[in-house]
C-alpha positions in Angstrom: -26.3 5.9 -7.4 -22.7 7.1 -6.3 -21.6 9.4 -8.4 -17.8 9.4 -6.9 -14.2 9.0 -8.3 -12.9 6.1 -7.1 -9.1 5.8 -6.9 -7.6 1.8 -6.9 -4.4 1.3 -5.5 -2.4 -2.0 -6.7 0.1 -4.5 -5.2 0.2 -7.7 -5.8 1.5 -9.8 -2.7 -1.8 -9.8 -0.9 -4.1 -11.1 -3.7 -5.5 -14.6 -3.3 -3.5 -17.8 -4.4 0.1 -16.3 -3.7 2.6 -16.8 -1.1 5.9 -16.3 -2.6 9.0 -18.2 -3.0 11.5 -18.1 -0.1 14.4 -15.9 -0.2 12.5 -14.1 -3.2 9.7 -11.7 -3.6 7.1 -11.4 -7.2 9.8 -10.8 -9.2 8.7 -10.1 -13.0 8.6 -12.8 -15.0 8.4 -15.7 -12.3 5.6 -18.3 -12.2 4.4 -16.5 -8.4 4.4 -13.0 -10.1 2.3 -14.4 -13.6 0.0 -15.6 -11.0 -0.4 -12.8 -8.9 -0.9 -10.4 -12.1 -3.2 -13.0 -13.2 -5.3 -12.9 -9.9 -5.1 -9.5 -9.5 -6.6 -8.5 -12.3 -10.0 -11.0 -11.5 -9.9 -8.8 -8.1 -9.9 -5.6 -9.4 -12.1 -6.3 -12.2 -15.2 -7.6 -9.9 -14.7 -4.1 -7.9 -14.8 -2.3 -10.6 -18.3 -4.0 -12.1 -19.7 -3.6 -8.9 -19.1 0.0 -8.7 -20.1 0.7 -12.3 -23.2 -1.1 -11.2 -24.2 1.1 -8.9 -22.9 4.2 -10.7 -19.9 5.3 -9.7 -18.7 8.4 -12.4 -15.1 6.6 -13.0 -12.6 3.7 -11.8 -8.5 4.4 -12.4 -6.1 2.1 -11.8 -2.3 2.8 -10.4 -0.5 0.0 -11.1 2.3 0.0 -8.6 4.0 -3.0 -7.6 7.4 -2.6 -8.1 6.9 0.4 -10.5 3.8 -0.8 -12.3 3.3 -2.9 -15.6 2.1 -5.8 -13.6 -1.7 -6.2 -15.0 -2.6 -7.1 -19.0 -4.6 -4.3 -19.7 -6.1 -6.1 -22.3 -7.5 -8.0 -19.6 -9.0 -4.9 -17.5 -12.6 -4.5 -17.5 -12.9 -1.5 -20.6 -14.3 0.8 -18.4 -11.7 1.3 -16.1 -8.3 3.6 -16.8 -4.7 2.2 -16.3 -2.9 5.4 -15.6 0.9 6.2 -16.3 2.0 8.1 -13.5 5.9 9.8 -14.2 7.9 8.1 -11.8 9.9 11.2 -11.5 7.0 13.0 -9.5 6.2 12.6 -5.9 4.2 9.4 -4.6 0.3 10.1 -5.3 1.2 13.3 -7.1 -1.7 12.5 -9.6 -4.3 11.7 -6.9 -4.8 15.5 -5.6 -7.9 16.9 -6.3 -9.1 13.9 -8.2 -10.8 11.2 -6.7 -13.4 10.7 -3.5 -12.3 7.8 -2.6 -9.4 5.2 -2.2 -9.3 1.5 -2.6 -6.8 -0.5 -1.8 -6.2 -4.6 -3.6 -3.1 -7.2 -2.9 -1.5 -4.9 -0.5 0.4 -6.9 2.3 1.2 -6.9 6.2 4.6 -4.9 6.9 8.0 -5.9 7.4 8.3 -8.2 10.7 5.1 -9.3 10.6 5.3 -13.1 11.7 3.0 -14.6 10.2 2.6 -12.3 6.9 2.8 -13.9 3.7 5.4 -12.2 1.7 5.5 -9.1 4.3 7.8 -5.9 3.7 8.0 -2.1 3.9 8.1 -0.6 0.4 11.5 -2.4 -0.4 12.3 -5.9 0.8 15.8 -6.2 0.4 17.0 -2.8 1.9 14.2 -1.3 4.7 14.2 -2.9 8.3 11.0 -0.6 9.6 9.5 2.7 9.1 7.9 4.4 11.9 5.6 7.6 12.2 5.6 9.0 15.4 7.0 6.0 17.5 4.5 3.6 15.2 5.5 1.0 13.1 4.0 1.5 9.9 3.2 -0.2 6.2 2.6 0.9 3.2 -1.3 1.1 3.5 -0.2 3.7 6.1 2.0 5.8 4.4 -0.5 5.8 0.9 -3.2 6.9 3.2 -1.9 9.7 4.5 -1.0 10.5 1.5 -4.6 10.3 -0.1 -5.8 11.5 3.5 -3.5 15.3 3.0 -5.2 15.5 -0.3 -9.1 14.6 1.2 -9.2 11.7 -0.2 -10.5 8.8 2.7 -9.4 5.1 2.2 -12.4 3.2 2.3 -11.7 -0.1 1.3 -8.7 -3.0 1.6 -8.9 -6.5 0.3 -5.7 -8.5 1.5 -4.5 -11.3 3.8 -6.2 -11.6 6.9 -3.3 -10.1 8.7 -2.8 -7.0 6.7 -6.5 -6.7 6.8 -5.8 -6.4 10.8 -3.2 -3.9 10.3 -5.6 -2.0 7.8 -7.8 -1.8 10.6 -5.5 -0.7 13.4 -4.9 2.3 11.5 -8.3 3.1 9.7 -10.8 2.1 11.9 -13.7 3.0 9.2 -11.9 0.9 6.3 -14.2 -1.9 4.9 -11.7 -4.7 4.8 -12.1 -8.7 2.7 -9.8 -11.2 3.2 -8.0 -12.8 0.8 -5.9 -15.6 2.2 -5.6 -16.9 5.7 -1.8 -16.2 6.2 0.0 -18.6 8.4 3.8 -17.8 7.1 6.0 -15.6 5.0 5.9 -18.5 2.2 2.6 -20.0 3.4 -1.5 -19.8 3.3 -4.8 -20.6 2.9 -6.6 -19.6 -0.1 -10.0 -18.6 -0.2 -12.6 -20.2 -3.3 -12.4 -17.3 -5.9 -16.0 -17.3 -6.2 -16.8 -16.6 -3.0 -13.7 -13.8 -2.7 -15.0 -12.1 -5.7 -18.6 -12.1 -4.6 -17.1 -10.6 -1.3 -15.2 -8.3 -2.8 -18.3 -7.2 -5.4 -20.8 -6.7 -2.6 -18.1 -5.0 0.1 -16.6 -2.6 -1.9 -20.2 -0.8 -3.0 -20.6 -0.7 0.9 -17.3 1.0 1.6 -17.7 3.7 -1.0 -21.2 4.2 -0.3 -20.2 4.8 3.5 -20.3 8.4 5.1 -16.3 8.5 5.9 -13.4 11.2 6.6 -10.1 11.5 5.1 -7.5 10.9 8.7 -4.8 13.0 7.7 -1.4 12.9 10.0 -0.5 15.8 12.2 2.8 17.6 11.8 5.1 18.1 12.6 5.6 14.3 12.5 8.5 11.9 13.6 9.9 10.1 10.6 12.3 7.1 11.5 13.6 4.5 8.4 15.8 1.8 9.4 17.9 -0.1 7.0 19.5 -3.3 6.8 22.7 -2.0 5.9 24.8 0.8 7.4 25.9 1.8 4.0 22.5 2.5 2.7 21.2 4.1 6.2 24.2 6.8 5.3 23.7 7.5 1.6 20.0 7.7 2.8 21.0 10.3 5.3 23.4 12.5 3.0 20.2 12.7 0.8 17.9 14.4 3.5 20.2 16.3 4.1 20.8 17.9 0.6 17.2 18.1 0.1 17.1 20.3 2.7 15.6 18.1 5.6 16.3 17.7 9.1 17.6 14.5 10.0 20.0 12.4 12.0 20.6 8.6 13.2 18.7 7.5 15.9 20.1 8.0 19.4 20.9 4.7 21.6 22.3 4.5 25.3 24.5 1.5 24.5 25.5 2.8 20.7 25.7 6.2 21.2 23.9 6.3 17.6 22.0 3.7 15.7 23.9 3.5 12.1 20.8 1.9 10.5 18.4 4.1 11.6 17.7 7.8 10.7 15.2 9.9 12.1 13.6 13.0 10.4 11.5 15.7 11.6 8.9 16.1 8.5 6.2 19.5 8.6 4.4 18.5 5.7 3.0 15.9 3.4 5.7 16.5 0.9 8.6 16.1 3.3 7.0 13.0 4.4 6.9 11.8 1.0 10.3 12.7 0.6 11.7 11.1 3.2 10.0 7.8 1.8 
C-alpha cells in the first residue's frame, strides 16, 4: 500500500492520437482539441485506477492547458478531484504542503524542438525560449521546480517520445511512457491505446512507489525569456521591473542589446514564478 498524495499535472499536446493542425495549436472547440480532451481523460483515468489499486490516500487533477476546462468531468474516474485553482494566484500555489508526489500527462517537448509534435514554451504565439541558468528549458522544468521548492519530487511523465527525452535530461529519476513516436511538429506515430494504457497503469504504481527526492533549483538563478516580438519583450520588461525585480535585455557584441530577450536575476521560487 502507498498511502501518498499524488498530484496530476495536465496538458494536452503530448497525449496519444494528436499532432495538431499547422499554423494552429488545441484551440477549444476544434476537432484536434475534442480529441485530445477525449484521450486525455482515458490516460489519466488508467493512472488513477492503478494507484487507487494499490492504495494511494488521494488523486487531484489540475486541469491546465490553456487555463483548464479541458477534461468532462463527468467522464473522470469518481474518485479523483478536478480542482479549481484561482488563476489570480501564483503557478502551483495550491500544491505546497499537499501532495508527495507529482505526475505529469500530455505534456510536450519545448519550443524549437525539431521533431516535437506541437512543441512550445508555455505560450506558442509569443515566447521564443526560456532558459535557467544558460539551459534551455520546458515547461516540465519550470512545474518541477516549482513542485521541487515545495518537496514535492516529479516522479512520473507520459508524453511523446521526445519530451519523454527531455523529461529525462532534467529528472534523471522520472519514470517516463511514451505516447506517440513524434517525427514532426504536425506529425506521428500513435501507439495502440491498449497497450499505452496498460503501460501507463503498471508504470505509474512504479514511479510513485520509488524511493525519490524533490531536485529543487539553486538561487540565485539566471532567468532569460525571449520573445518573438520586441513589443512584447518590452512590456515584459517594464513589468519586472514594477514588481520589483531585477532585470535587463540580454547583452550581444554585434547588438549592443538583444530587444527580444530579457534576463532576470531570480532569489527565490516566487520571483521565478514571477518572472514566468
Amino acid at each position: 500500500m502507498i498511502n501518498k498524495r499524488v498530484l496530476f499535472l495536465l496538458d494536452l499536446e503530448g497525449v496519444n492520437n494528436v499532432k495538431g493542425i499547422p499554423y494552429e495549436g488545441l484551440s477549444f472547440g476544434t476537432e484536434e482539441h475534442k480529441k485530445a480532451a477525449a484521450q486525455a481523460v482515458l490516460e489519466v483515468n488508467a493512472a488513477a485506477r492503478a494507484l487507487f489499486d494499490v492504495g494511494v490516500a488521494s488523486v487531484d487533477l489540475w486541469d491546465n492547458h490553456g487555463g483548464g476546462g479541458n477534461v468532462d468531468p463527468a467522464l473522470l474516474d469518481k474518485r479523483i478531484t478536478l480542482l479549481a485553482p484561482d488563476k489570480r494566484k501564483p503557478r502551483l500555489y495550491f500544491a505546497k504542503d499537499a501532495y508527495e508526489r507529482v505526475c505529469f500527462f500530455g505534456y510536450h517537448a519545448m519550443e524549437g524542438t525539431l521533431g516535437g509534435v506541437l512543441a512550445h514554451t508555455m505560450n506558442s504565439k509569443k515566447v521564443q525560449f526560456y532558459k535557467i541558468n544558460g539551459k534551455n528549458v520546458g515547461e516540465v522544468d519550470i512545474d518541477s521546480y516549482i513542485a521541487a521548492a515545495y518537496g514535492i519530487p516529479s516522479c512520473f511523465f507520459a508524453g511523446g517520445d521526445i519530451a519523454c527525452a527531455q523529461a529525462r535530461h532534467s529528472l534523471p529519476d522520472i519514470v517516463c511512457v511514451a505516447t506517440k513516436r513524434e517525427i514532426s511538429r504536425n506529425e506521428a506515430e500513435f501507439r495502440d491505446n491498449g497497450e499505452l494504457l496498460a503501460d501507463i497503469s503498471n508504470e505509474i504504481v512504479k514511479a510513485v512507489q520509488k524511493q525519490i527526492s524533490p531536485k529543487p533549483l539553486e538561487f540565485p538563478a539566471r532567468f532569460e525569456k525571449s520573445y518573438k516580438r520586441v513589443e512584447d519583450a518590452a512590456i515584459y520588461l517594464k513589468r519586472l521591473s514594477e514588481r520589483g525585480i531585477s532585470a535587463e535585455y540580454l547583452k550581444d557584441d554585434i547588438l549592443g542589446r538583444d530587444a527580444h530577450t530579457v534576463v532576470s536575476a531570480v532569489h527565490d521560487i516566487a520571483e521565478l514564478v514571477a518572472c514566468i
